[in-house]
C-alpha positions as CSV (number, residue, x, y, z in Angstrom):
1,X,10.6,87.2,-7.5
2,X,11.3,83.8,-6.4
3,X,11.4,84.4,-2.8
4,X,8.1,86.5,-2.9
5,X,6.4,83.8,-4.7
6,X,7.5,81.1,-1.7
7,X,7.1,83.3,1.1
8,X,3.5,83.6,-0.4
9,X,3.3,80.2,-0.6
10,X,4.3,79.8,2.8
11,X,1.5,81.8,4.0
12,X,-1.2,80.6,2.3
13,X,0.2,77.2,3.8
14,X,-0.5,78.4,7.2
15,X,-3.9,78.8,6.2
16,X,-4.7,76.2,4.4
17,X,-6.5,73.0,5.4
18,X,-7.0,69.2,3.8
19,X,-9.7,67.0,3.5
20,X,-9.8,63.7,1.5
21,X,-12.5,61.8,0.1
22,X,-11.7,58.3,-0.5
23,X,-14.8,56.6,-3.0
24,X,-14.4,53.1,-4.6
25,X,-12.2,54.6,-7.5
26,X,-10.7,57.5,-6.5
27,X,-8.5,59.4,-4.0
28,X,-9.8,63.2,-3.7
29,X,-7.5,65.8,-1.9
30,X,-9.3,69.0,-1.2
31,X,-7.6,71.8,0.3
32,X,-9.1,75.3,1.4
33,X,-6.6,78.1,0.8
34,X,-8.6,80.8,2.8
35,X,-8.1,81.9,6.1
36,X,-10.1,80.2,9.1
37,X,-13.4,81.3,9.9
38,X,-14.0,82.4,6.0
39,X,-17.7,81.0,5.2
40,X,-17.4,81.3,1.5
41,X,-13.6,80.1,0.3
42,X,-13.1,81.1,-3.2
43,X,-9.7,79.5,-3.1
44,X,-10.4,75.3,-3.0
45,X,-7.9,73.2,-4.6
46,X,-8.6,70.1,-6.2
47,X,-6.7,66.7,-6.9
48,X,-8.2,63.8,-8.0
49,X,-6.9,60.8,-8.8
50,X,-8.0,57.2,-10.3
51,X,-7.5,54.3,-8.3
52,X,-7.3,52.1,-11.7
53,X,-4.9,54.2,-13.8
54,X,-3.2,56.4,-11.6
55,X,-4.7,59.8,-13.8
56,X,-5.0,62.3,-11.8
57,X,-5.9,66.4,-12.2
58,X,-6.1,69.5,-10.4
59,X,-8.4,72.2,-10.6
60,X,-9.2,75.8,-8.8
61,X,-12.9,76.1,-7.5
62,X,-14.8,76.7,-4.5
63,X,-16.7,76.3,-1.2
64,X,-20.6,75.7,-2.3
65,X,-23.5,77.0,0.2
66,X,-27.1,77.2,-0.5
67,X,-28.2,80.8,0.0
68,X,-30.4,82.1,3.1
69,X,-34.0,83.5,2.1
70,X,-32.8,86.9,0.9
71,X,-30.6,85.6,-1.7
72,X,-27.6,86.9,-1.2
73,X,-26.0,85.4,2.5
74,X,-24.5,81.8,1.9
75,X,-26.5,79.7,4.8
76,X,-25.7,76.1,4.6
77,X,-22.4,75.1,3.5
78,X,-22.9,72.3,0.6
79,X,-19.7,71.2,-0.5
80,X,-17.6,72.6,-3.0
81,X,-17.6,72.9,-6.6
82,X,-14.9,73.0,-9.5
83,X,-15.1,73.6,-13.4
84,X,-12.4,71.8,-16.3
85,X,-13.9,73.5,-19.1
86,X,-17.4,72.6,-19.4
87,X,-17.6,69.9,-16.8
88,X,-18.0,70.5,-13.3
89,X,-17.0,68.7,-10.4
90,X,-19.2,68.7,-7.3
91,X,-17.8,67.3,-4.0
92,X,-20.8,67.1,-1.8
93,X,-19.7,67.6,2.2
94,X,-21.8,64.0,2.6
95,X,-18.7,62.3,0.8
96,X,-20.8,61.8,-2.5
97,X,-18.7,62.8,-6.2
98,X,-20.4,63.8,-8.9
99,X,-19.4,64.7,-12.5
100,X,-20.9,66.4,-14.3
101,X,-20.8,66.7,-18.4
102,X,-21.2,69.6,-20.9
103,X,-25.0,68.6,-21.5
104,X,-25.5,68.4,-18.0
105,X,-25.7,64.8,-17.7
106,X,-24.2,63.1,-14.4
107,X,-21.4,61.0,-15.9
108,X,-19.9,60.0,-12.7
109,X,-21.1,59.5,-9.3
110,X,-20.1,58.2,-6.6
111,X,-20.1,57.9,-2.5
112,X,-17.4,58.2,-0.5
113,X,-16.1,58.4,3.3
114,X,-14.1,61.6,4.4
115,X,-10.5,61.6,6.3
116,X,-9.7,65.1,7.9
117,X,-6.1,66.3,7.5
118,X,-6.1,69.2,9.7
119,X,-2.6,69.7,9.2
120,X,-2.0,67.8,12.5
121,X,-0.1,65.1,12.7
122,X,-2.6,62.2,13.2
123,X,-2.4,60.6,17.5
124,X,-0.8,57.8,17.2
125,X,-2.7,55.0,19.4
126,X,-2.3,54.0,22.9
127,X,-0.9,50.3,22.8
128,X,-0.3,50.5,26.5
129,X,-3.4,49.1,27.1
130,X,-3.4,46.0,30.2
131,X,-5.7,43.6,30.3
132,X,-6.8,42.0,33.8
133,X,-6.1,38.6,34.6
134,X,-8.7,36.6,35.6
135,X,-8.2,34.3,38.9
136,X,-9.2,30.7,38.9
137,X,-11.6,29.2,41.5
């Protein structure tokens, strides 16, 4: 059972991607569990966590589109969107983090600046750079 559960793990890895949003209090890690080329992930994992205390949590949501004019095909993707209960979470794709309480009051907003994970190891940069000497008269 074990090493079903891992292997499955293993190959959701391969499909999975990660994305951080990075706001003035908190670090947000959101990773896509769905295969490539899916438009409407039902499989989004969230971590967020407080640059003040260190909290953090974790929820299950989704990819969030606005719908085309028949009402049923997703159209523009939006960002995604998580529940804890009666709060939701809403990660717009322009970087800005909203929370949202039970009464449907905004108790927490705010913008931040996306990093793309891709699962790549970042390029490191070229220091090999030369600068030209300039000749004196």
């Amino acid at each position: 059972m074990k090493l079903m559960l891992f292997l499955l793990l293993l190959v959701l890895s391969a499909f999975s991607s990660a994305q951080q949003l990075d706001t003035p209090n908190y670090k947000v890690e959101i990773k896509e569990l769905c295969p490539e080329g899916e438009v409407q992930c039902q499989q989004v994992l969230y971590k967020g966590t407080s640059k003040v205390s260190g909290a953090s949590i974790e929820l299950k949501g989704t990819a969030w589109h606005s719908l085309c004019a028949d009402g049923v095909t997703p159209c523009r993707f939006l960002g995604y969107q998580f529940k804890n209960g009666r709060i939701r979470y809403l990660v717009h794709e322009s970087g800005l983090l909203q929370v949202i309480g039970s009464s449907g009051k905004v108790v927490l907003e705010e913008q931040g600046v996306w990093d793309y994970q891709q699962g790549s190891q970042k390029e490191e940069p070229d220091h090999s750079t030369k600068t030209e000497v300039e000749a004196k008269p």
